[in-house]
C-alpha positions as CSV (number, residue, x, y, z in Angstrom):
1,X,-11.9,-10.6,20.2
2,X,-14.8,-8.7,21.7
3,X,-15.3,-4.8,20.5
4,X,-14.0,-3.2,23.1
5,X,-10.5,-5.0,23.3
6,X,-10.8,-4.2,19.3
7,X,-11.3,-0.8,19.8
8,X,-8.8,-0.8,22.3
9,X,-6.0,-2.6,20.1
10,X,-6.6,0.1,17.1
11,X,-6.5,3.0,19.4
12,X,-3.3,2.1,20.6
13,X,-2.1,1.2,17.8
14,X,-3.3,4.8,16.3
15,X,-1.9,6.7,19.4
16,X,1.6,4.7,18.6
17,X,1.6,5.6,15.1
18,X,1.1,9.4,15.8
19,X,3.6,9.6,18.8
20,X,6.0,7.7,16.6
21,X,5.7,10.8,13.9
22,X,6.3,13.4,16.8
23,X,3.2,14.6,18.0
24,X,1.7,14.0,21.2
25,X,0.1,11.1,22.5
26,X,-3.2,13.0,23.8
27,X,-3.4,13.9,19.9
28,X,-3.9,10.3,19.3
29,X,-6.1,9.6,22.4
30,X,-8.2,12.5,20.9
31,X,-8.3,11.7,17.5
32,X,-9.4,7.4,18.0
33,X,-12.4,9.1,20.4
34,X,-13.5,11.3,17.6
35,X,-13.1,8.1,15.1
36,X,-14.9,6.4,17.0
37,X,-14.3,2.7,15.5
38,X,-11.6,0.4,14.5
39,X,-12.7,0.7,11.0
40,X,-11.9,4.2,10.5
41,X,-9.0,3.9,13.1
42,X,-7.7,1.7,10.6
43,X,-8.3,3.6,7.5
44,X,-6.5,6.9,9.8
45,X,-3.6,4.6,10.3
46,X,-3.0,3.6,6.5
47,X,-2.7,7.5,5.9
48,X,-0.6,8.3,8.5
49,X,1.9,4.9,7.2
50,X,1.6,6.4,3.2
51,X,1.4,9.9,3.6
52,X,3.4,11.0,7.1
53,X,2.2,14.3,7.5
54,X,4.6,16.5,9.0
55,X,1.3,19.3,10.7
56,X,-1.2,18.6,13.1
57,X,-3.1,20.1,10.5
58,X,-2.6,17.7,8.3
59,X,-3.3,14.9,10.6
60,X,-6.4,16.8,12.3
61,X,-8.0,17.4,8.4
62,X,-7.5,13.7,7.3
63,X,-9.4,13.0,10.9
64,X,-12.0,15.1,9.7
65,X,-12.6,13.9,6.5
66,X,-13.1,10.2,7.6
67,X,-15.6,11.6,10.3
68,X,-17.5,13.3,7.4
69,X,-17.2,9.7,5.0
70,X,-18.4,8.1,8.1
71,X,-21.2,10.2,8.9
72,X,-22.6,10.2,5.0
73,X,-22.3,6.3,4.8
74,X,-24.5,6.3,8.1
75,X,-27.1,8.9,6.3
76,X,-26.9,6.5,3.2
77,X,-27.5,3.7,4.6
78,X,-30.1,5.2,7.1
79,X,-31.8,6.7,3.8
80,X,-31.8,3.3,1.9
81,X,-33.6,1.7,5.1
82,X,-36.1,4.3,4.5
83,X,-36.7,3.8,0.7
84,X,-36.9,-0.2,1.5
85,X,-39.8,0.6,3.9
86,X,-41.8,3.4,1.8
87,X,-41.5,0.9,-1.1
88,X,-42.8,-2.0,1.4
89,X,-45.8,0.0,2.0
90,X,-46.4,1.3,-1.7
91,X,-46.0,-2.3,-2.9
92,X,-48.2,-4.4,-0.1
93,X,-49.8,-1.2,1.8
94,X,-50.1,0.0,5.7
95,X,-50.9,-3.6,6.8
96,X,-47.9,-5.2,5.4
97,X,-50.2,-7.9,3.8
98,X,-48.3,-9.8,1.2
């Protein structure tokens, strides 16, 4: 399966999982945009199955704080890349001679 379909598949199955609480279907459409993968589509869907929150509020805070986890993991892992390459140059210097 090729992203897109992927992405596809978990937004539907996201928007489903909303609509099937009570809430509108744009509210889903809107939520897998700002989500933005399947991943954290997924990890939306798991709360909505355990918790069934009965406010948009609810729903739109969870949204939220995945969108924050995601965007810390990305700083993480864009800050480890950093360290790797400082250390590459304090360790073999500017002309990367091992």
């Amino acid at each position: 399966m090729d992203y897109r379909s992927e992405w596809a598949s978990s937004r539907d199955d996201l928007v489903n999982a909303i609509t099937g609480l009570g809430f509108p279907e744009e509210l889903g459409v809107e939520i897998a945009k700002q989500l933005g993968s399947p991943k954290a589509m997924e990890r939306m869907l798991g709360y909505l199955y355990n918790v069934k929150p009965q406010s948009v509020e609810l729903v739109v805070d969870e949204m939220l704080a995945i969108c924050s986890d995601v965007e810390a993991w990305k700083e993480k892992k864009a800050c480890e890349e950093a360290n790797a390459f400082y250390n590459e140059i304090l360790n073999h210097g500017l002309s990367g001679d091992k």
